[in-house]
C-alpha positions as a Markdown table, in Angstrom:
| # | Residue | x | y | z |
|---|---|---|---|---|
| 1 | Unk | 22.0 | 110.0 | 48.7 |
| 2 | Unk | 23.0 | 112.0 | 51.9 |
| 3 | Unk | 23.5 | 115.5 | 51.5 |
| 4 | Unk | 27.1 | 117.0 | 52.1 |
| 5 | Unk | 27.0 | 120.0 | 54.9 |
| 6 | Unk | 28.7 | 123.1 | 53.1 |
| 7 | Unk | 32.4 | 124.4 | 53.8 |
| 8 | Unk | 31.3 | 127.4 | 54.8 |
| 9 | Unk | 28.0 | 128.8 | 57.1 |
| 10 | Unk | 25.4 | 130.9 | 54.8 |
| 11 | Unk | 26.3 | 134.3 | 56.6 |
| 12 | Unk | 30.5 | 134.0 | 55.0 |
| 13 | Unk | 30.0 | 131.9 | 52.2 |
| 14 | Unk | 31.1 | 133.7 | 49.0 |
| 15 | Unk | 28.4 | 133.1 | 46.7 |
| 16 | Unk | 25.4 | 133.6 | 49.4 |
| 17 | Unk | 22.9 | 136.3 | 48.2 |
| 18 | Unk | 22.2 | 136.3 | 51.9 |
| 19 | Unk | 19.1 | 138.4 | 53.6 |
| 20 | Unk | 19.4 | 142.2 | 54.3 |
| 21 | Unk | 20.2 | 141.3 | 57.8 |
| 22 | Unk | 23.6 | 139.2 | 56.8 |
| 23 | Unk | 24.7 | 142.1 | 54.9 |
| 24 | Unk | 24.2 | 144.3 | 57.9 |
| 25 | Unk | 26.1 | 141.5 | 60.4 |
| 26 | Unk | 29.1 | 141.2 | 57.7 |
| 27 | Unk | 29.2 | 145.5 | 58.1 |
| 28 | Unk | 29.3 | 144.5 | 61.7 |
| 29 | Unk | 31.7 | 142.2 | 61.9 |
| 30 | Unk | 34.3 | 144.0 | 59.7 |
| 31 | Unk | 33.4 | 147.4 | 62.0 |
| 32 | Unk | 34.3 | 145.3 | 65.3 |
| 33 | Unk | 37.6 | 144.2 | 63.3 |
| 34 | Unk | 38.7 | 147.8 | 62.5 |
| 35 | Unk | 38.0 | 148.4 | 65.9 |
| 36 | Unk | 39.6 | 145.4 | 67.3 |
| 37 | Unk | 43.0 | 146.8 | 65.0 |
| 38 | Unk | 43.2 | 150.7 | 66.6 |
| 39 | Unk | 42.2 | 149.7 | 70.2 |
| 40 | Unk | 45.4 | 148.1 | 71.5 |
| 41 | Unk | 46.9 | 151.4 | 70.4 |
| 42 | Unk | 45.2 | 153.7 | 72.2 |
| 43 | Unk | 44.8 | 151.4 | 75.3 |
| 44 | Unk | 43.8 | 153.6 | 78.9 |
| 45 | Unk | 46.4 | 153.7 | 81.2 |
| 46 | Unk | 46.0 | 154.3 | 84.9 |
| 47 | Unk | 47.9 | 156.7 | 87.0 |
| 48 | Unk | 50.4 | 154.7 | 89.3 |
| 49 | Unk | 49.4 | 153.6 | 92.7 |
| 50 | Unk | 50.7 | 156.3 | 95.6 |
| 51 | Unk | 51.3 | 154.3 | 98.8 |
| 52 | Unk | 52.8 | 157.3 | 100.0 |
| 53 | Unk | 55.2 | 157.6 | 103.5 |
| 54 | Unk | 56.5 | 154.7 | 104.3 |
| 55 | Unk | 54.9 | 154.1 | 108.1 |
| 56 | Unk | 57.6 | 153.0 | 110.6 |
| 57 | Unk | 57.3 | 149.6 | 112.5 |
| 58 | Unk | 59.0 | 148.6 | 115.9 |
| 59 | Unk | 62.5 | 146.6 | 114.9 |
| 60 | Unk | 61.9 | 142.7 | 115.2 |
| 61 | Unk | 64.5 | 140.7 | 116.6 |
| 62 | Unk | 65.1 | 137.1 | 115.4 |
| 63 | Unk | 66.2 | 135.3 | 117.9 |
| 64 | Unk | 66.3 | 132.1 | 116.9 |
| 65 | Unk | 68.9 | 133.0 | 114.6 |
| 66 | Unk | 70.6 | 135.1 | 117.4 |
| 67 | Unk | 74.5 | 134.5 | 118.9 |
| 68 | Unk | 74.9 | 133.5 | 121.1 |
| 69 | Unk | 72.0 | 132.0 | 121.9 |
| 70 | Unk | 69.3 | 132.9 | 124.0 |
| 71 | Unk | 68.3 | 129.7 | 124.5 |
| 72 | Unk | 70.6 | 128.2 | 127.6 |
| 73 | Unk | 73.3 | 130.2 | 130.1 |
| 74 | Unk | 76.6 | 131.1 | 128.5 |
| 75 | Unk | 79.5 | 130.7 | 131.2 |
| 76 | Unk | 82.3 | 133.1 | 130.9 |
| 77 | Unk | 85.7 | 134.1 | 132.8 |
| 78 | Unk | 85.7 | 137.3 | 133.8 |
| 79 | Unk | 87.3 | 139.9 | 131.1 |
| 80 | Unk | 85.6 | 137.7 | 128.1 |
| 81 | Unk | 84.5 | 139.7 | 125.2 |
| 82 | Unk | 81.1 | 138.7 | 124.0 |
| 83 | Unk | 79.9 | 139.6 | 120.8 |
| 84 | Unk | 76.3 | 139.8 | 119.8 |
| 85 | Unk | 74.7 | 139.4 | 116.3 |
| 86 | Unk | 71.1 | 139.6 | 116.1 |
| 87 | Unk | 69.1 | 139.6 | 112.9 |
| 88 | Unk | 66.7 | 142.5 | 112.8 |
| 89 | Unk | 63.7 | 143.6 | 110.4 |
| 90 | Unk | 62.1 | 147.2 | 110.8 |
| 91 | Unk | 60.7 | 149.9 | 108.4 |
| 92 | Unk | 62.3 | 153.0 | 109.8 |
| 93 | Unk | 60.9 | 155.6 | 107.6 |
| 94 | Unk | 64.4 | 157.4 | 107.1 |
| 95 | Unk | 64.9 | 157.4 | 111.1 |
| 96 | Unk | 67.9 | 155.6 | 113.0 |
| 97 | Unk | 67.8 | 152.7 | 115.2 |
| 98 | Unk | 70.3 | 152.9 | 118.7 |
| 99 | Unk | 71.1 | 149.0 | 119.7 |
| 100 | Unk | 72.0 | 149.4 | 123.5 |
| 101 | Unk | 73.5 | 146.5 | 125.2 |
| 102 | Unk | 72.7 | 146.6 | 129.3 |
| 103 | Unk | 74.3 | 144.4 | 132.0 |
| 104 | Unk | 71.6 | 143.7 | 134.6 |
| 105 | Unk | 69.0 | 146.1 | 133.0 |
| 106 | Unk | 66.0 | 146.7 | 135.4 |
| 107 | Unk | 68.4 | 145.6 | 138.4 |
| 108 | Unk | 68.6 | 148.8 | 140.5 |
| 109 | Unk | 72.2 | 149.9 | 141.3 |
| 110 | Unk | 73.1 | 147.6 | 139.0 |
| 111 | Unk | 72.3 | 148.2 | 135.6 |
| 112 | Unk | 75.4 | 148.8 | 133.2 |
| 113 | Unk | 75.7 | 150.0 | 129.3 |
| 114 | Unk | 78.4 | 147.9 | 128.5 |
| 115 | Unk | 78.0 | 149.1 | 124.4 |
| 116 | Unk | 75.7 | 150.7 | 121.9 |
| 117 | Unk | 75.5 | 151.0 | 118.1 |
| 118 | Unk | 74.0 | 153.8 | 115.9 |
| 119 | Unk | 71.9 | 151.8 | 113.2 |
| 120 | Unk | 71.1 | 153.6 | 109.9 |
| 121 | Unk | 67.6 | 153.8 | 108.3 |
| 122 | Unk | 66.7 | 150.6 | 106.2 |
| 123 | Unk | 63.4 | 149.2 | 105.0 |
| 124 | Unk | 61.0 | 145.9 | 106.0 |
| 125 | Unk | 62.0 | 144.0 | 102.6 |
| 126 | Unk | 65.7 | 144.4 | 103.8 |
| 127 | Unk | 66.4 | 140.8 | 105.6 |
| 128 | Unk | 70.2 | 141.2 | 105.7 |
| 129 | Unk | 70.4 | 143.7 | 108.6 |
| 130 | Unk | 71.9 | 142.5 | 111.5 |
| 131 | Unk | 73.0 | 143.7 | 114.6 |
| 132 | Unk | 76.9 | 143.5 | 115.9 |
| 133 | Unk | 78.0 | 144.5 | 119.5 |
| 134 | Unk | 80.9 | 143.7 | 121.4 |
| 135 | Unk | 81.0 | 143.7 | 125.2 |
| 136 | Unk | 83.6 | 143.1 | 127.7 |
| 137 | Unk | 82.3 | 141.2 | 130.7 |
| 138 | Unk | 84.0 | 143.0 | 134.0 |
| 139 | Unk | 81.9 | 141.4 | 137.2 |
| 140 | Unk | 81.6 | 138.1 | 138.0 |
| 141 | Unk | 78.1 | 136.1 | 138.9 |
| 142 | Unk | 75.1 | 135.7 | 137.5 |
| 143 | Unk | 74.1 | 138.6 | 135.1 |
| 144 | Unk | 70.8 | 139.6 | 132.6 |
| 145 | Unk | 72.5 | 141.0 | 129.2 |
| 146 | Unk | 70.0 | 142.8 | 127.0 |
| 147 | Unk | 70.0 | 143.8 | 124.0 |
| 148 | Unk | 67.2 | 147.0 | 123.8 |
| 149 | Unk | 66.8 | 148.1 | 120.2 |
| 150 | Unk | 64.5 | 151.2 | 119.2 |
| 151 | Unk | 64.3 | 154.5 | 116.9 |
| 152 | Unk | 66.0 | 157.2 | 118.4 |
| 153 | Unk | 63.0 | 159.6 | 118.7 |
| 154 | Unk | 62.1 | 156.9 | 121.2 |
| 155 | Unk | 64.5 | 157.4 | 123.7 |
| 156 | Unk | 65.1 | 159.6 | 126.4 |
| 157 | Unk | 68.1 | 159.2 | 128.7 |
| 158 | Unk | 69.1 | 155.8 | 127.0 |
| 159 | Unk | 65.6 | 154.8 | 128.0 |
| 160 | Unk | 62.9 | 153.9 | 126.0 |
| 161 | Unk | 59.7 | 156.2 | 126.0 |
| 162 | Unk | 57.5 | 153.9 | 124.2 |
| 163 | Unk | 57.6 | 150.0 | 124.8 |
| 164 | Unk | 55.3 | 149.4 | 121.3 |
| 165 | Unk | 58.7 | 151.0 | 119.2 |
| 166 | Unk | 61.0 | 148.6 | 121.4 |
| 167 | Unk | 62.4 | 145.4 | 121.0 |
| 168 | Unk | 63.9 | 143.3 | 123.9 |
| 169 | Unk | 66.5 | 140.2 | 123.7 |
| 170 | Unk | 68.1 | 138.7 | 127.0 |
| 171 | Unk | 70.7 | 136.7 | 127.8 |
| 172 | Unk | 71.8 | 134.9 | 131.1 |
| 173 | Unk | 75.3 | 134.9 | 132.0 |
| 174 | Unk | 77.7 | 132.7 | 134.4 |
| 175 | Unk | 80.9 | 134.6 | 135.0 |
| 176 | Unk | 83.5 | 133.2 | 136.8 |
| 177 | Unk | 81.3 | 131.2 | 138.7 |
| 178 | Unk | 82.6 | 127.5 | 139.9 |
| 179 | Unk | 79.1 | 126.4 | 140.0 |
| 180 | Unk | 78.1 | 128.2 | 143.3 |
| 181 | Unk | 75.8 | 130.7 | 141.8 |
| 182 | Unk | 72.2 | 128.9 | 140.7 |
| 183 | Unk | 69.9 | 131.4 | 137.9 |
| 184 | Unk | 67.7 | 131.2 | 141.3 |
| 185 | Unk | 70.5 | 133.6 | 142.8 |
| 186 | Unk | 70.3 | 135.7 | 139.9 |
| 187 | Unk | 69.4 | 139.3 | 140.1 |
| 188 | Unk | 65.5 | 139.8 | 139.4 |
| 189 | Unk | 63.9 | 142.8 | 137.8 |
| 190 | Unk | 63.9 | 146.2 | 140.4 |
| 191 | Unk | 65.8 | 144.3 | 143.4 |
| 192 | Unk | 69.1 | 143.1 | 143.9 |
| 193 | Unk | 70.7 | 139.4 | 143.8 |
């Protein structure tokens, strides 16, 4: 007749004599159980992480999401208001942003503020910062409208210093124009229409 396997091993069954050595791996085993008990109580745990200063990053512009868009030339009548809203993102390490909005900017002679906003400090995570500028349009023709966003450490005379803290959006504008003016005719950067 085929022998039955035990219930239990040799090393935990009750009625074992066992060897000198199972007596020594049942101390063992109830020393690593007391042990296993006080550990989780007296568990290490490590100092927080220090990331330290946040480090300030240029503003980024989205202008996809931007209005109007920048996409095609917006034709106005003369005396229109315009508003801008651009979605931004920027870690400005408890310094403000200036948003300056330029008629012709880089045009020589030409170049107009037509608004600006002061921007408080915010932080990279923050995606619902955006940007909102009016602007009456007062000449007619072909015009650049830019929107220059930058910390205000980085400017001097309106002007920014540093071109890596900067961020650059640009319309074209038709105002009052009965089709006569082409972008062609438009100003272009340092000279005049």
């Amino acid at each position: 007749m085929p022998r039955r396997p035990p219930a239990a091993t040799p090393l935990s069954h009750p009625n074992t004599a066992g060897s000198q050595g199972s007596r020594r791996n049942r101390g063992l085993a109830c020393l690593s159980l007391l042990l296993g008990l006080v550990a989780p109580a007296s568990c290490i745990v490590s100092e927080p992480a220090e990331y330290g200063v946040a480090k300030q990053t240029p503003p980024f512009l989205d202008a996809k999401n931007a209005a109007p868009s920048v996409l095609h030339t917006h034709k106005l009548a003369l005396g229109d208001t315009v508003l801008v809203n651009v979605p931004f993102r920027s870690e400005d390490a408890g310094e403000e942003l200036r948003a300056l909005l330029w008629l012709d900017k880089g045009v020589i002679g030409k170049k107009t503020l037509l608004n600006f906003r002061e921007i408080p400090p915010g932080k990279l995570e923050d995606d619902k910062r955006s940007i909102d500028i009016p602007a009456d349009i007062q000449v007619a023709g072909c015009h650049s409208m830019s929107l220059v966003v930058t910390h205000r450490s980085n400017l001097d005379n309106n002007e920014p210093v540093n071109d890596d803290d900067t961020a650059i959006l640009t319309w074209w504008l038709n105002v009052d124009d009965e089709g006569q003016a082409l972008l062609g005719d438009c100003p272009t950067l340092g000279g005049g229409s």
